[in-house]
C-alpha positions in Angstrom: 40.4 -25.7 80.9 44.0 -26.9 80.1 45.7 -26.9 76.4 45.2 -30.6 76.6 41.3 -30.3 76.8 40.8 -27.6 74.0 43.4 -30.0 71.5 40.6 -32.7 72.5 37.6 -31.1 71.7 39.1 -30.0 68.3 40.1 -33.3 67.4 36.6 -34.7 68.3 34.6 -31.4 66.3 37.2 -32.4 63.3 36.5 -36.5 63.2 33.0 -35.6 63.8 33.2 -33.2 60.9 35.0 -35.7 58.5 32.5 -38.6 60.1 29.5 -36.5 58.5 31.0 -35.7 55.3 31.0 -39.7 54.5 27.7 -39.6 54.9 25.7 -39.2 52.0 22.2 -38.7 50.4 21.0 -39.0 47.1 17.4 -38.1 45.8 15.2 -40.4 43.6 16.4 -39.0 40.5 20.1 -38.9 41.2 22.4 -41.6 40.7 26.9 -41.3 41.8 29.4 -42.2 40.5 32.2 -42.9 42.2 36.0 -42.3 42.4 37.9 -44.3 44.7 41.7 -43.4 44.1 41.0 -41.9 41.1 39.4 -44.9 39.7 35.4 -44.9 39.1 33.4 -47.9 40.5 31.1 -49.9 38.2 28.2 -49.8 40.8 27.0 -46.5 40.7 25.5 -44.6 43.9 21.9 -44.2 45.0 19.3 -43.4 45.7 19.1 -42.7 49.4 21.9 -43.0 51.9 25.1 -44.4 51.7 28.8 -43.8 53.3 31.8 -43.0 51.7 35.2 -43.4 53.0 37.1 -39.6 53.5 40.0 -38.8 52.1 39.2 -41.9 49.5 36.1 -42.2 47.7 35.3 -38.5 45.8 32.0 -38.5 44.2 30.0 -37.0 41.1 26.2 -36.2 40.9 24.6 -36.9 37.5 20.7 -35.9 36.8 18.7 -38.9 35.0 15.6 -36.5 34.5 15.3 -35.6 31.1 16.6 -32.2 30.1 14.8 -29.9 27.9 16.7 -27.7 25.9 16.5 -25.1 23.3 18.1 -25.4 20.6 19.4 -21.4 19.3 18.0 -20.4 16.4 20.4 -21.0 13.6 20.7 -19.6 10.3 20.8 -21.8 6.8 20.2 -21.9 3.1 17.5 -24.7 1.6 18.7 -26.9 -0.7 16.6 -24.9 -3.2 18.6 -21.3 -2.3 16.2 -19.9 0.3 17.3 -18.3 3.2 15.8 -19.5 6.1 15.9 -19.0 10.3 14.9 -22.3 12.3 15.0 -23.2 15.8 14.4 -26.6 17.8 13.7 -28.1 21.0 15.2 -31.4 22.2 14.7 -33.4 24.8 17.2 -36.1 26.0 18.5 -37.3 29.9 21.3 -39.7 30.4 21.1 -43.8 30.9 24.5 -44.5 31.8 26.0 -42.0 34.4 29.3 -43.5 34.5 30.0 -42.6 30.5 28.1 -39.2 30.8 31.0 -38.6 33.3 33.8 -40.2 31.6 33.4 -40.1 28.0 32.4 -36.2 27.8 33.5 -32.8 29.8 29.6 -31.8 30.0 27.2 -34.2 28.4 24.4 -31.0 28.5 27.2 -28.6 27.0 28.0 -31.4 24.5 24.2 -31.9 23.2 23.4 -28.9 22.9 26.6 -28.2 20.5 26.1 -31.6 18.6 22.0 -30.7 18.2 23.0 -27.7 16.4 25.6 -28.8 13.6 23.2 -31.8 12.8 20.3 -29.1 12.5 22.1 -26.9 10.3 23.7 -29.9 8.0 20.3 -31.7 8.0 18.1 -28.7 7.0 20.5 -27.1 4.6 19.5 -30.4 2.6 16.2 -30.2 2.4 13.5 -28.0 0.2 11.5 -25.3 1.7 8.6 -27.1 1.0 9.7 -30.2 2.8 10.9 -28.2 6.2 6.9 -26.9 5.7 5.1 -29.8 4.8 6.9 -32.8 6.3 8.2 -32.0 9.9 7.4 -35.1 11.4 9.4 -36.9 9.1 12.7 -34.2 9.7 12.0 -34.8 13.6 12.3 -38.0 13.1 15.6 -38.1 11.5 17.3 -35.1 13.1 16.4 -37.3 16.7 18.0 -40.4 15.1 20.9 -38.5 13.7 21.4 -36.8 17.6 21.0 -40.1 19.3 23.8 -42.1 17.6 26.1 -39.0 18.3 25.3 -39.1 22.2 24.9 -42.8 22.4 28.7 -43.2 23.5 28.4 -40.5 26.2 25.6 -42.1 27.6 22.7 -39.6 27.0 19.6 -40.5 25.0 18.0 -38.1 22.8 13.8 -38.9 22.7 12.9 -36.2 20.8 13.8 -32.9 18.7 11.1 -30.5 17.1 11.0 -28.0 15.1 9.7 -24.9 16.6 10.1 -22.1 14.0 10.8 -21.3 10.8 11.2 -17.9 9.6 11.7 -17.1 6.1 12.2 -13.4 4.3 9.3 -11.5 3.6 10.0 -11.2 0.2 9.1 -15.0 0.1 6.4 -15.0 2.1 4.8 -12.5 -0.3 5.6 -14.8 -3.6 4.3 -17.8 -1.5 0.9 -16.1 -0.9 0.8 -15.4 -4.7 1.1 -18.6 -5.1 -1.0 -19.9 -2.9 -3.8 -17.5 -4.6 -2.9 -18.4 -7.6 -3.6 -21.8 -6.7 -6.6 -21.0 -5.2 -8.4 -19.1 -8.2 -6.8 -22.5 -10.8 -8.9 -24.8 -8.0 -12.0 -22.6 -8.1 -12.3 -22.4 -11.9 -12.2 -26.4 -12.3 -14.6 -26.4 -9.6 -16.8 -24.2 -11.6 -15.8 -25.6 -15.0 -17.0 -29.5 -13.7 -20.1 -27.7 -12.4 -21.1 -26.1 -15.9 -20.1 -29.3 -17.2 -22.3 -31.7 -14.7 -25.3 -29.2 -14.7 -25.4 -29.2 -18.9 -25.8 -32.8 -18.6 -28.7 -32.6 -16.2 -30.2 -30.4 -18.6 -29.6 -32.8 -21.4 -31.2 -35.3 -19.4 -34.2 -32.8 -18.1 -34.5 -32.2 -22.1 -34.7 -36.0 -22.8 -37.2 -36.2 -20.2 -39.3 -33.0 -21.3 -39.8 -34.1 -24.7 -43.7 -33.8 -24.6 -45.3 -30.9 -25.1 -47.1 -31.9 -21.6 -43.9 -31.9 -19.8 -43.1 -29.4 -20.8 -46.4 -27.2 -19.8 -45.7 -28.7 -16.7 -42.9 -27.5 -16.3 -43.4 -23.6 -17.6 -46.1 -23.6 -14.4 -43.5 -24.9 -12.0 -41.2 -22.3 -13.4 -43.8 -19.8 -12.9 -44.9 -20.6 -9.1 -40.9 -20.5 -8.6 -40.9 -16.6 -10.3 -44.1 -15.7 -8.8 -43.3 -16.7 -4.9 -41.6 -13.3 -3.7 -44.5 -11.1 -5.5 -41.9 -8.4 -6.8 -41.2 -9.7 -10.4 -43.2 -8.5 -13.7 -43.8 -11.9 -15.8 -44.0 -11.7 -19.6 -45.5 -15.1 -20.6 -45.1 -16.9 -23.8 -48.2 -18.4 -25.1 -47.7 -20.9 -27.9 -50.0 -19.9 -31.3 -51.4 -23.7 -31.1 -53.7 -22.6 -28.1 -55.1 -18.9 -29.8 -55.0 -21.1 -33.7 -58.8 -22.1 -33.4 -59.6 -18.7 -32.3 -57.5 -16.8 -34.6 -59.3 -19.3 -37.7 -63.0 -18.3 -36.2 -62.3 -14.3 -36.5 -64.2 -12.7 -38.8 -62.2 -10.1 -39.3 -65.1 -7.2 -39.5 -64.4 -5.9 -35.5 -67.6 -7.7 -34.2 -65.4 -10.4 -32.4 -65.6 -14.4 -32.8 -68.8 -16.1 -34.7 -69.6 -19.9 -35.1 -67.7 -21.9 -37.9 -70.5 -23.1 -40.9 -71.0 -26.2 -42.1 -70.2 -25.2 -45.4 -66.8 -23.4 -43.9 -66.1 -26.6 -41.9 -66.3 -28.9 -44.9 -64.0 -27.0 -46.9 -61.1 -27.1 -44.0 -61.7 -31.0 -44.2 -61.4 -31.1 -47.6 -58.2 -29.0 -47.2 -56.9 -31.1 -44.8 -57.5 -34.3 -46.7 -55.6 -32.6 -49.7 -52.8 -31.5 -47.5 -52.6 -35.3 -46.3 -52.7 -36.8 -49.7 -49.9 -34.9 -50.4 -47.7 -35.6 -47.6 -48.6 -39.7 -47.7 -49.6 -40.2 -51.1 -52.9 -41.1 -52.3 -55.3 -43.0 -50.4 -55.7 -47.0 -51.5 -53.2 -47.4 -53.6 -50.8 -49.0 -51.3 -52.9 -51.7 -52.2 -52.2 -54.2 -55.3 -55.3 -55.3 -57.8 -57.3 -52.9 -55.9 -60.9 -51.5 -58.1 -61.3 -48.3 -57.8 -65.1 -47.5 -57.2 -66.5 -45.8 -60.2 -70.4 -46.0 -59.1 -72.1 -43.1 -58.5 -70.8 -40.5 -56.6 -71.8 -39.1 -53.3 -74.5 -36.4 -53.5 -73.3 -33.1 -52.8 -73.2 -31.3 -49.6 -76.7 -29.0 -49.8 -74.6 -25.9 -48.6 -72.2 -26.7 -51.7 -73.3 -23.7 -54.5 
């Protein structure tokens, strides 16, 4: 094999080389872009195959996936003087490759940089009970704030969360004071409206138990309640209304309860009738012109001495 031969085949290995290197293939997800003489096309690249021409078209991959990346955890004071330790994820990809490559160096470098000013200067501005209580509505605006910074390299930002927020524990300590504290204020209104709604049920159970009846009734239910368990003594109140005929009837001598006379029964009338006269006035004279009856009087009572 001459010089001549061995200068051919190199020649043919090198277009062959250079013939394959046009050749190109881009994935689903991957878009070029496109320098030809230093000058990008507007049509960007891909997906699948496609040819450049060497030595004149140089290329640039971009991802159009989106990208998730944490955000480091960055140190900040609440606008209420709290010291506090946050960290985010956000999530973004890129729209337009040609101004992810034009417009910025490194559109992931770039984002992640941008994500953590706007966290710090965002935060610093809000209480410690907001960055608690309302994250939704800080995720919101720290992805709004994001997006309109990245929105001229051509990356969209669709979401940034809060993952963590770590606060002293000298303040978590006061916050769990607080948070008893608020606890025991709850409980004692709770108990102070019960007091208050069960003392008007009783005012209404009183209302309704206004009969001696009623209230009878209710002593027994009271009673059965007590007595269900079988391991409580019961001292019962028995009113003097029940034992009064009884205790009238005693004849005080030890031999126990005797029958009432006639004689004895008459004079309690009598008494009574006086006692009512008394309270009411006398009898008849409510009405005017009346006579009053001066015939002869009853007989008297045979037992009468």
């Amino acid at each position: 094999m001459g010089f001549a031969t061995i200068a051919v085949v190199v020649v043919v290995l090198i277009v062959v080389a250079i013939a394959l290197s046009a050749l190109k293939i881009v994935k689903e997800y991957e878009r070029c872009v496109i320098f030809r003489l230093g000058r990008v096309r507007e049509q960007v690249a891909g997906p699948g195959f496609f040819i450049l021409i060497p030595f004149v078209d140089n290329m640039v991959k971009v991802d159009l996936r989106t990208i998730t990346m944490d955000v480091p955890p960055q140190d900040l004071i609440t606008r209420d003087n709290v010291p506090a330790r946050v960290n985010a994820v956000i999530y973004f990809r890129v729209f337009d490759p040609n101004r992810s490559v034009l417009e910025v160096e490194n559109h992931v470098l770039a984002t992640s940089q941008i994500s953590q000013t706007t966290l710090r200067s965002v935060l610093g501005q809000k209480d410690l009970d907001d960055l608690l209580a309302n994250r939704e509505a800080i995720n919101e605006e720290l992805q709004r704030i994001i997006d309109d910074q990245t929105d001229p390299w051509g990356v969209k930002v669709s979401a940034v969360e809060i993952k963590d927020v770590e606060i002293p524990q000298q303040m978590q300590r006061a916050m769990a004071r607080q948070a008893e504290s608020e606890r025991e204020r709850r409980a004692k209104i709770i108990a102070a409206e019960g007091e208050f709604q069960a003392s008007e049920r009783l005012r209404q159970a009183a209302d309704r138990l206004n009969s001696p009846t009623a209230l009878q009734l209710r002593l027994f239910q009271t009673m059965n309640e007590i007595a269900a368990e079988q391991n409580s003594t019961i001292i019962l109140p028995v009113p003097t209304d029940l034992i009064r005929p009884y205790l009238n009837t005693y004849n005080g001598s030890g031999d126990g309860y005797r029958q009432e006379t006639p004689k004895e029964r008459h004079e309690h009338e009598r008494e009574a009738e006086r006692l009512y006269e008394q309270a009411v006035g006398e009898p008849g004279t409510e009405t005017l012109g009346a006579t009053p009856d001066t015939t002869s009087q009853s007989p008297a009572d045979p037992d009468t001495p």
